[in-house]
C-alpha positions in Angstrom: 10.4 -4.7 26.8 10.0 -3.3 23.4 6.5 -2.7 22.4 5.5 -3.4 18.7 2.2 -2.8 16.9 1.9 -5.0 13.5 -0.4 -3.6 10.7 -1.1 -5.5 7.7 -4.2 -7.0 5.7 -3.2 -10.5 5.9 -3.2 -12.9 9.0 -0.8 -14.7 8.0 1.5 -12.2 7.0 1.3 -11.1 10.6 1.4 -14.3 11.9 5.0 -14.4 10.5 6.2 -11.6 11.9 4.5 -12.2 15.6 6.7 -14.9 15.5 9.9 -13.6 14.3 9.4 -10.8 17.4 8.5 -13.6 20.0 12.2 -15.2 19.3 13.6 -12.2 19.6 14.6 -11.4 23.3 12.9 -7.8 24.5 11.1 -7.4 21.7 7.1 -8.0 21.8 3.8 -7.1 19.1 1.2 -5.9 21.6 -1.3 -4.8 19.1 -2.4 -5.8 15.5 -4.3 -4.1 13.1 -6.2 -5.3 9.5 -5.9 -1.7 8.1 -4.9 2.0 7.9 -7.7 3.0 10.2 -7.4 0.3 12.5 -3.3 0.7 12.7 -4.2 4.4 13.6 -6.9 3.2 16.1 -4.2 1.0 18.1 -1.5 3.6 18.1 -3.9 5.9 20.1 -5.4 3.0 22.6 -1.7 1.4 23.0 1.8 2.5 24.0 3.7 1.3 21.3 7.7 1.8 21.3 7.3 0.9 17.5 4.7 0.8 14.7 5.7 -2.5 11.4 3.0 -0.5 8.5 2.2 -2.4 5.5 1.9 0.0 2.6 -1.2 -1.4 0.6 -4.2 -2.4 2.6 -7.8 -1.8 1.8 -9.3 1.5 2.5 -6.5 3.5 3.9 -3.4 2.6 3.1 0.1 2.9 4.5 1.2 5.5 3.5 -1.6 7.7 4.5 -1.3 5.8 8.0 2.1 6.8 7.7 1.6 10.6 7.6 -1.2 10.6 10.4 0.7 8.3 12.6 4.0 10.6 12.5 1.5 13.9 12.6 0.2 12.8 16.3 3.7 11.0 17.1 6.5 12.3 15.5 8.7 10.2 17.8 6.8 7.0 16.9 9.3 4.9 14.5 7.7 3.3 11.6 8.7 0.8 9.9 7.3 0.0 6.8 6.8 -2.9 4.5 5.9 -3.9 1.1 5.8 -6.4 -1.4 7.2 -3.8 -4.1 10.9 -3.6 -4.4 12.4 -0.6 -2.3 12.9 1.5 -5.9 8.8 2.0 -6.0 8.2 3.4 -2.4 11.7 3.7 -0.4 12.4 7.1 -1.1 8.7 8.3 -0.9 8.3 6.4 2.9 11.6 8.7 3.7 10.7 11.5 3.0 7.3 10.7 4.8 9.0 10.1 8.0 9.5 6.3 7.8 12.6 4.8 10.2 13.0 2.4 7.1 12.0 0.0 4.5 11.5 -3.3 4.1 10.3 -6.2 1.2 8.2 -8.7 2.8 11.2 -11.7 1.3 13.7 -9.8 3.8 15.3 -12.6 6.3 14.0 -12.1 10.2 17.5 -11.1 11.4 16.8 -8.2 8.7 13.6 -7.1 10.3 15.5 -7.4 14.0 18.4 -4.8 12.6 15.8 -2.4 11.1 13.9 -2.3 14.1 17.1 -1.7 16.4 18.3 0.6 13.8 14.8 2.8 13.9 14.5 2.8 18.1 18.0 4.3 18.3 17.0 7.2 16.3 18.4 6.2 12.8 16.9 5.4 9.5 17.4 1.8 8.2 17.7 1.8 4.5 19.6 -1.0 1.9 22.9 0.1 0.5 21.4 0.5 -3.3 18.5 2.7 -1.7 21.2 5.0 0.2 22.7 5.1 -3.2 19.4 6.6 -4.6 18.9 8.9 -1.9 22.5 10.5 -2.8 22.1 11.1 -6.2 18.6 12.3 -5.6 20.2 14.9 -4.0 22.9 15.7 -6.3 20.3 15.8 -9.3 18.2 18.4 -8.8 15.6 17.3 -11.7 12.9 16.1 -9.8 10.8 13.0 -11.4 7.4 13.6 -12.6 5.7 10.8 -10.5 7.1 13.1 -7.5 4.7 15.1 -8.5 2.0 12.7 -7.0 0.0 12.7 -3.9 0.8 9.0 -2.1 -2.7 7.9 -3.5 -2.3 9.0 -7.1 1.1 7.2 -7.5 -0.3 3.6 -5.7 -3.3 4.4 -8.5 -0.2 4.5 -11.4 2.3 1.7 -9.8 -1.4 -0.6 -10.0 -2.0 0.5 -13.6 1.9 0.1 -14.3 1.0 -3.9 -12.8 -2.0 -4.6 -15.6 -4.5 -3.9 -13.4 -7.5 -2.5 -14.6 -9.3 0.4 -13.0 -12.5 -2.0 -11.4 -9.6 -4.3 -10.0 -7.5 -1.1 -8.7 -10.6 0.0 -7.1 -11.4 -3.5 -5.4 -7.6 -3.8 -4.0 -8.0 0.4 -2.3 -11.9 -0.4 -1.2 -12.5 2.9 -3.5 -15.0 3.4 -6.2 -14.5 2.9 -10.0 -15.5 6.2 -10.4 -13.1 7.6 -7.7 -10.1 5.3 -9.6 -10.7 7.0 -12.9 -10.6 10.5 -11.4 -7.2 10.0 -9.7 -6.3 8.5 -13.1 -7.1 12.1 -14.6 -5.3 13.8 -12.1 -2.0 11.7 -13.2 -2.6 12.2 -16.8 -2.9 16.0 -15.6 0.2 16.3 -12.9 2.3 14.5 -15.4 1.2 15.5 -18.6 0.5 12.1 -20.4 -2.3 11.5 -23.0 -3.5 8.0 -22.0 -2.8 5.0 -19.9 -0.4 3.4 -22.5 2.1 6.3 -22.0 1.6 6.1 -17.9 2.4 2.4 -17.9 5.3 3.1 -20.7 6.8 6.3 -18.1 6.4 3.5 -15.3 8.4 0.9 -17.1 11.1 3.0 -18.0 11.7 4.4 -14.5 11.5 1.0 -12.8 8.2 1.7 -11.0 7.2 -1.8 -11.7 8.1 -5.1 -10.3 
């Protein structure tokens, strides 16, 4: 039996996907977690075959789950999933060690491929994102919101939303204060004046929804 720990911020969300595993012969969620910390909690205290991340939860997100989860267990797949289209985090999750992406709207028997896909070693991407990940490497001109730790670019993909910085720092269980200082350090890394020119950048390379 294939053991399968869920981690995302909404109940229901997870509720979902309990049942999509439970109709899926071999396949089980042992464990559940609410956040980063929790999800990182649960991989130590279970034997999980397989780890579903969502990428934004409160406090510590995904991503960062993501590079202290594959840090203790390499081998551990991850999975991860998002609301945001595969263009905003696909190639970033990849290169972080992720066994593949998926949108929250995917159809069950998508999630049931991805997860086959990620135990037998391989990495379960969409045809468009495979596309990306080619010409990424035939273009050696690397993106300025590369540049960004995994924080710092959620911080500008929120901004890119409309969010303000009090909201941005409610969704990430961060301070205001804390919010406006990784919004210097984008302006900094990728040498912007304001926020209208972040959110224009963001627009133009699709890093909205």
């Amino acid at each position: 039996m294939i053991r399968v720990l869920i981690a995302d911020d909404h109940a229901v969300v997870r509720q979902g996907l309990k049942q999509i595993l439970s109709d899926t012969p071999g396949i089980e969620a042992v464990a559940e977690a609410a956040d980063g910390h929790e999800a990182l909690e649960k991989v130590r205290a279970n034997n999980v075959d397989l780890v579903i991340l969502d990428i934004t939860m409160p406090g510590k997100s995904g991503l960062e789950a993501l590079t202290e989860i594959k840090r203790e267990r390499p081998q551990l797949p991850v999975l991860m999933l998002s609301v945001h289209g595969e263009e905003h985090y696909g190639m970033r999750v990849l290169r972080a060690g992720a066994s593949g992406y998926l949108t929250k709207n995917s159809a069950p028997e998508e999630l049931v491929s991805a997860i086959k896909k990620a135990l037998s070693g391989g990495k379960y991407v969409s045809s468009a994102l495979a596309e990306k990940m080619a010409a990424g490497l035939a273009n050696s001109d690397t993106p300025l919101h590369e540049r960004l730790s995994d924080r710092e670019y959620q911080v500008l993909c929120l901004m890119a939303s409309g969010k303000m910085i009090k909201e941005i720092a409610e969704q990430m269980s961060l301070s205001v204060k804390t919010i406006s200082t990784y919004r210097s350090r984008i302006l900094g890394k990728m040498g912007k004046h304001n926020s209208a020119e972040l959110i224009h950048y963001a627009i133009q390379h699709g890093l909205v929804n």
